[in-house]
N, C-alpha and C positions, 0 to 999 in steps of 0.2 A: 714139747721139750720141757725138763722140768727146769726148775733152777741150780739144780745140782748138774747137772748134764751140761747146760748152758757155755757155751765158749764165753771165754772174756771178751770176745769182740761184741757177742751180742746181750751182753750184761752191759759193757759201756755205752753202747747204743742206747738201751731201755735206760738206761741211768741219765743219760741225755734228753732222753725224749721228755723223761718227767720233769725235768731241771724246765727245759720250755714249756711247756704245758703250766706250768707253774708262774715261768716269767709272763707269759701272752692272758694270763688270769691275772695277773696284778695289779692293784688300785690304789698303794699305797702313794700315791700322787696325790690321788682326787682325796680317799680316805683319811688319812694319817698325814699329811701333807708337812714339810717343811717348810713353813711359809705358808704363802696366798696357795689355793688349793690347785692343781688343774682346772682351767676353763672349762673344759669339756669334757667328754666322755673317755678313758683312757684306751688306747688301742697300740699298745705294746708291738715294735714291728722288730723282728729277729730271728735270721734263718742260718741253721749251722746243722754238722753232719761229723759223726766220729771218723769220717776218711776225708774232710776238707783240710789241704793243705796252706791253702791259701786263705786271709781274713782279714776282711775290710773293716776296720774301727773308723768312724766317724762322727759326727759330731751329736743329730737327733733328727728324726724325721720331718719332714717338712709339711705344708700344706697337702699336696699330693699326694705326697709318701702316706700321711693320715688318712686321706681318699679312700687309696686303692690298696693298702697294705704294702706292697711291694715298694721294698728297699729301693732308691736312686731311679724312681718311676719317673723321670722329670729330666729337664737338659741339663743338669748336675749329671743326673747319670750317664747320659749321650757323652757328655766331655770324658767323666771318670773313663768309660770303656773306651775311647777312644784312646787315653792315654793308657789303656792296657792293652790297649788291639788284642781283645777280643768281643765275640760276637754275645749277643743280651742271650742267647740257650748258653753258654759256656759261662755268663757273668751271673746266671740263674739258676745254672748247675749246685744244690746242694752238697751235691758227695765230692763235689773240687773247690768252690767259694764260700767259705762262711761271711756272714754280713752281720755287726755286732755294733752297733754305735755306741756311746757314750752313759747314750739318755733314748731310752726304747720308744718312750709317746713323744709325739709332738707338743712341742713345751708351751705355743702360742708364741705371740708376735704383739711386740712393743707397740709405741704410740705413732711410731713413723713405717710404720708394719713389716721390721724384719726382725727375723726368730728369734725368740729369748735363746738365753744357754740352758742347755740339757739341764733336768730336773735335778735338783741336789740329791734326791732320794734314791736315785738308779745305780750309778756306779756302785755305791759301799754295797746295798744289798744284794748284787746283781755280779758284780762284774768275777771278781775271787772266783766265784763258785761255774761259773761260764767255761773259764780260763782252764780250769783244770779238767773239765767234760772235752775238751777242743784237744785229744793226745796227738793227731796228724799235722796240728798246725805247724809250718817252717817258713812261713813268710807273711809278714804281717806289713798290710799301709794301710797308716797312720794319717788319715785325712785329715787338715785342720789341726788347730793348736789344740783346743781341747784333748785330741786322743797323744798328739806327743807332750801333754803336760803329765797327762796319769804314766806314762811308757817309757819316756826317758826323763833320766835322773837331772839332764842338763838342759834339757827343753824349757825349765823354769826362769830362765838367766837368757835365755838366746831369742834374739827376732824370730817370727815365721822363716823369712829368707834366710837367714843363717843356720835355723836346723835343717832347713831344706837342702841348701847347697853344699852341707858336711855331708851329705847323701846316708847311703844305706849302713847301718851298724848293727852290730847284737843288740837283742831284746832280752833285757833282765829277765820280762815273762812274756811267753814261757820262753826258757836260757836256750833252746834251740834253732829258734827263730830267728829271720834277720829278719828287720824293719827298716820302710822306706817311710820318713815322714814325706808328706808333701801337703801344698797350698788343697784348699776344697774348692773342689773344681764348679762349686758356682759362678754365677755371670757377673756377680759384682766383683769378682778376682780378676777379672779380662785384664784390667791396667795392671795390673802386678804383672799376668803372664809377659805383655808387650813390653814392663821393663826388665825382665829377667829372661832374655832369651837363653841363655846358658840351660834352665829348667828343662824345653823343650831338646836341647840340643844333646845334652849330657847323662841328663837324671833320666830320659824317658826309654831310652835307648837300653839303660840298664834292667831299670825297671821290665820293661819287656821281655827281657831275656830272662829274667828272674822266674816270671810270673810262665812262661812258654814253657819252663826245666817241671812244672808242677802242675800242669794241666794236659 
């Protein structure tokens, strides 16, 4: 098929593919750093499809996550799916879940050894150019403050629990998408879940049904 011939579906596809292929080659961490450089070796983890409708923004990969490449490899991810009820082939379903965090490497881990925040370098160079390759996206969550400080204009003024509990609203980007902020479903969160039952009772229920109309 030549490029003249080519449908726009699989023009935005291949336009996709190179956009990754590009992010999962990047070293501007370790290379060009802002700041102290990455620690280690850079391993870019991010999986998206021009027919996923659904996209999980989080925060940056974790120990594991840097392991094994695969997004929410860890009992982060056991909780996240569990609050989507669905099963890890549908949460690792390409062409229905895209997975985009924050900050693509794992950033390392402070002196009391929990994760720095996502690399300063990733979002500006990265995210823009993501967002508009993502045309099927209509529902986005927004794990951790990190992803609703870039996403909502009002995240910057509000507690976690507060942008949590105003629940799901429009996403400026992209304008057709609703977004559910919510807590990151790590283990150090537990005491927040057990003081916020509301979360589990109200947000999850929705959330559910949201993510079931698109898979």
């Amino acid at each position: 098929m030549t490029a003249r011939s080519a449908s726009p579906r699989t023009l935005k596809a291949a336009s996709l593919d190179r956009l990754l292929a590009d992010i999962r080659a990047c070293r501007v961490c370790k290379d060009h750093p802002q700041g102290p450089p990455l620690p280690h070796e850079p391993r870019p983890v991010v999986r998206a499809s021009t027919t996923a409708r659904i996209l999980i923004v989080g925060q940056a990969p974790g120990t594991k996550v840097h392991a094994s490449g695969r997004p929410f490899d860890d009992r982060s991810g056991d909780r996240l799916r569990a609050w989507m009820n669905v099963t890890p082939d549908v949460f690792y379903d390409e062409a229905r879940i895209a997975i985009a965090p924050m900050g693509f490497c794992f950033p390392g881990q402070d002196a009391k050894g929990a994760d720095l925040p996502p690399r300063k370098e990733c979002a500006p160079l990265w995210r823009q150019r993501l967002m508009a390759e993502l045309v099927s996206i209509d529902l986005v969550l927004l794990v951790g403050t990190y992803a609703q400080r870039w996403a909502l204009d009002d995240a910057r003024c509000r507690s976690l629990t507060d942008t949590v509990r105003a629940g799901p609203r429009p996403l400026p980007r992209p304008t057709s998408a609703l977004a559910f902020p919510l807590p990151h479903p790590s283990w150090r969160n537990t005491g927040w879940l057990k003081a916020n039952p509301w979360f589990e009772d109200t947000i999850l229920p929705s959330l559910r049904a949201a993510i079931h109309e698109r898979i």
